[in-house]
KEFI-86199 format. One record per residue (C-alpha): residue in three letters; y, x, z. Coordinates in steps of 0.001 Angstrom, whole numbers, plus 500000, padded with zeros to 6 digits. Example, Ala and Ser with C-alpha at 12.3 -4.5 7.8 and 13.67 -1.06 7.14 Angstrom:
BEGIN
ALA495500512300507800/SER498940513670507140/
***
This chain:
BEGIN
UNK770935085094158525/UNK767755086980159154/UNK766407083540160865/UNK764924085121164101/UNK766009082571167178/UNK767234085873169046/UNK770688086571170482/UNK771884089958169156/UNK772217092452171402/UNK770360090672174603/UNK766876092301175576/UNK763750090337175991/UNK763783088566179764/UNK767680089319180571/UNK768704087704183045/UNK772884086566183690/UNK775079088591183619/UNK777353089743186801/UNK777010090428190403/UNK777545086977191694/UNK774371086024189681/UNK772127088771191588/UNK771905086575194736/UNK772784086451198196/UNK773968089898199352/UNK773540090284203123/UNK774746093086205885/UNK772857096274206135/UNK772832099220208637/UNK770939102486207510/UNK769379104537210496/UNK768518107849210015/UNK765176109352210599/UNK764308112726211237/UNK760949114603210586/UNK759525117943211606/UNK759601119671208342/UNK763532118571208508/UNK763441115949206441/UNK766364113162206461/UNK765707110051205714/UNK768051106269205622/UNK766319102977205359/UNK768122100201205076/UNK768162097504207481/UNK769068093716207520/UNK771493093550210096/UNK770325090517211032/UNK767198091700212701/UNK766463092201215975/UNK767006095512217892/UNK763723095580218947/UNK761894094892215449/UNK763306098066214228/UNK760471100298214146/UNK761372104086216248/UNK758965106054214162/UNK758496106023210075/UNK756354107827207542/UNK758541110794206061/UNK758227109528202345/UNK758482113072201358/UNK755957114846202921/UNK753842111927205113/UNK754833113528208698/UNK756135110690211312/UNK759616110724211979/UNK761709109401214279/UNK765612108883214953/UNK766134111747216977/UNK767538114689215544/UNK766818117117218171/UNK763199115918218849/UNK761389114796215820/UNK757734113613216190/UNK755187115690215784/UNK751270115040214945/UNK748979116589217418/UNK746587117150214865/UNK746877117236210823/UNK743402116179209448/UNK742445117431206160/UNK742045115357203539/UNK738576113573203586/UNK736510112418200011/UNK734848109662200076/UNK731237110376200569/UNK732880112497204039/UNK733846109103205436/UNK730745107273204089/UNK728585110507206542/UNK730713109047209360/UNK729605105857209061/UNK725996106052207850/UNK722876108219209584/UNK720611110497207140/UNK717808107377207718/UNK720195104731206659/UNK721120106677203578/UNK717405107408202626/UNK716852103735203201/UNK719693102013201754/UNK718759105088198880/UNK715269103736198188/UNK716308100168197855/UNK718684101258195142/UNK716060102602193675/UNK713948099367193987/UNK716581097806192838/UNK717106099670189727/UNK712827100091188600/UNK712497096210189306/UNK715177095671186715/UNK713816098018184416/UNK710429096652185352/UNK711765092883183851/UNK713424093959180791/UNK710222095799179722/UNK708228092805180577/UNK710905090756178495/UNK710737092958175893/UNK706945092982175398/UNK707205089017175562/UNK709851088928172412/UNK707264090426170475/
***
């Protein structure tokens, strides 16, 4: 015996063994959604839930697009916005005097600090 507590052959944080150990299996329907790039796609579904708590309209997981469950007549985006950085949604949100003035008190910021440890420093000595 090599002493290790261990059960040979069983992996680290395996659980039982069989299917009537997984859990409670329950009904499913899949639905099929359609996008405009012709893209399929088949959620599953509890079939428990409500009709109306199904959503009509899903992100295409392969390329993003909405789709819907209508083969014939897949959504389609009025407009596809470019991808934005960042700093293009932080110009949305800020005017060029905001930024110069939440800029300088950065700056403040930063010189006061700088200001301190100096004045520390001088006081070790």
């Amino acid at each position: 015996m090599s002493g290790s507590p261990s059960i040979r052959g069983a992996r680290v944080g395996a659980g039982p063994m069989g299917e009537q150990d997984r859990g409670h299996q329950v009904e499913k329907i899949a639905l099929s959604f359609y996008c405009s790039n012709g893209h399929v796609t088949h959620p599953l579904f509890a079939a428990s839930v409500n009709e109306e708590d199904i959503p009509t309209e899903i992100d295409c997981p392969h390329c993003g697009l909405p789709s819907g469950t209508d083969k014939e007549n897949p959504p389609v985006v009025a407009k596809i916005e470019p991808y934005k950085t960042h700093l293009a949604y932080v110009k949305e949100r800020r005017t060029d005097d905001e930024a110069e003035e939440i800029l300088a008190e950065a700056l403040d910021s930063i010189r006061n600090k700088r200001q301190r440890a100096a004045e520390a420093a001088k006081a070790r000595r």
